[in-house]
Structures are given as C-alpha cells and as structure tokens.
N, C-alpha and C positions, 0 to 999 in steps of 0.2 A: 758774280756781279762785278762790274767792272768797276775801279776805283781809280782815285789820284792821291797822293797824299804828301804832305811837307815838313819832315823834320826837323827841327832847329836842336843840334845840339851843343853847347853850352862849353863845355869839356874841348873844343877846336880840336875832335881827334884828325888825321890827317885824313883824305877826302880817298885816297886810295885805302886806306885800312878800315874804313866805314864800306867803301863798295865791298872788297872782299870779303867780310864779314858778313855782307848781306848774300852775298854768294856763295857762301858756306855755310849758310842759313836755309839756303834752299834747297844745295845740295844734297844736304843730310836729310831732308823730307821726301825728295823725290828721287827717283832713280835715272831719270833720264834729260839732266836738266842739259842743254845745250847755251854754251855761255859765248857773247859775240864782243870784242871789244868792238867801240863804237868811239865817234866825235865827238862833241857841242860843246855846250855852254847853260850855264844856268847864272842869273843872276846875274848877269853881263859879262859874265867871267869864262875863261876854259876850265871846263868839266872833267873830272873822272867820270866813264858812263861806259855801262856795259847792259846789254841786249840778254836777256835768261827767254830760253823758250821751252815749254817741257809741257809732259801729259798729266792730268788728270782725273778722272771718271770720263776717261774716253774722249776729253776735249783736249784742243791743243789751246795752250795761255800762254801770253808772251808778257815779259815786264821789263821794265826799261829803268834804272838807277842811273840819277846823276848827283854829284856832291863835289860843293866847291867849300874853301875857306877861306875868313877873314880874318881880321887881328881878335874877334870878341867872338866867333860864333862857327859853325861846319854846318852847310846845310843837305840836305837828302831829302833830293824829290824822286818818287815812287809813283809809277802806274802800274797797272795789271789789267786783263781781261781777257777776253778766251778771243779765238781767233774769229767766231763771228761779229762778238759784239766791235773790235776792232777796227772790222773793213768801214764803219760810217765812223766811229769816233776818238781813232787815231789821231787824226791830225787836230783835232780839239784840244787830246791830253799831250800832243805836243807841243798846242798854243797856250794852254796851261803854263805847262813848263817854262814855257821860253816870255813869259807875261811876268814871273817871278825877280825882283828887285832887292835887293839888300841894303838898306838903312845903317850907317851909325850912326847909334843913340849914346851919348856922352853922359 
C-alpha cells in the first residue's frame, strides 16, 4: 500500500543523519536497495533527499526521503509504493510534499 508520511523530530537531529539513517534502515531489510541522491525542498527550504528503489515479493517500490531543519524542529517526509501504484500517484505524493510549511510557534 502506498503511503506518505511526516515526522517532526524534536531532538533537531541534522537533516543528512536522519536521511542516512533512514537508508541504513532499509538497507539492512533489503538486499537490493538502490539509493539516488536527489534535489528539492521541503518546507520552503533546500532538502537532504535521497530516491531508495528496491524489491520486494516480486514488486519494484520506490521511496523518496526529504528532511530539512529549523531552530526548534527536523522534519522527515516519507512516501513509498510499488511501482504500479506510482505511475497515477506520484506526482500527488510530490504535491504532498512540496504543500508541506513550517510554522514557529514561540
């Protein structure tokens, strides 16, 4: 099933040791993960963002990590799905992504 999902972590770890952690996370599950560095932006900010594409039960899934940080917070947005459900709604969980805005609250 395909998903989106949005971490707020609290702790401001730094936005590249949250990605590689998520990518060493996966690695050590799968065997075949293929990992892309990538551009953007999350939360009006430039991104650490890295592309995982790997197998498993015979489907190809692709997931996409971005994480930015601020004075108070590290954020980590997360998609995943298999490579069918992706051809119609990719660009949705891009505009997910890219719909995402960071508040300070005082």
């Amino acid at each position: 099933a395909c998903f989106w999902a949005l971490r707020i972590l609290r702790g401001c770890p730094r936005p590249d040791e949250v990605i590689s952690s998520c990518v060493a996370a996966f690695q050590e599950e799968y065997d075949d993960v293929e990992v892309t560095e990538t551009g953007g932006s999350l939360a009006e900010m430039p991104a650490v963002c890295r592309e995982l594409d790997f197998s498993c039960f015979e489907l190809l899934n692709s997931v996409s990590l971005s994480s930015v940080r601020s004075s108070t917070m590290t954020l980590l947005a997360w998609w995943q799905g298999t490579d069918h459900e992706l051809q119609s709604l990719r660009p949705i969980l891009e505009r997910i992504t890219q719909s995402v805005r960071m508040l300070e609250l005082l």
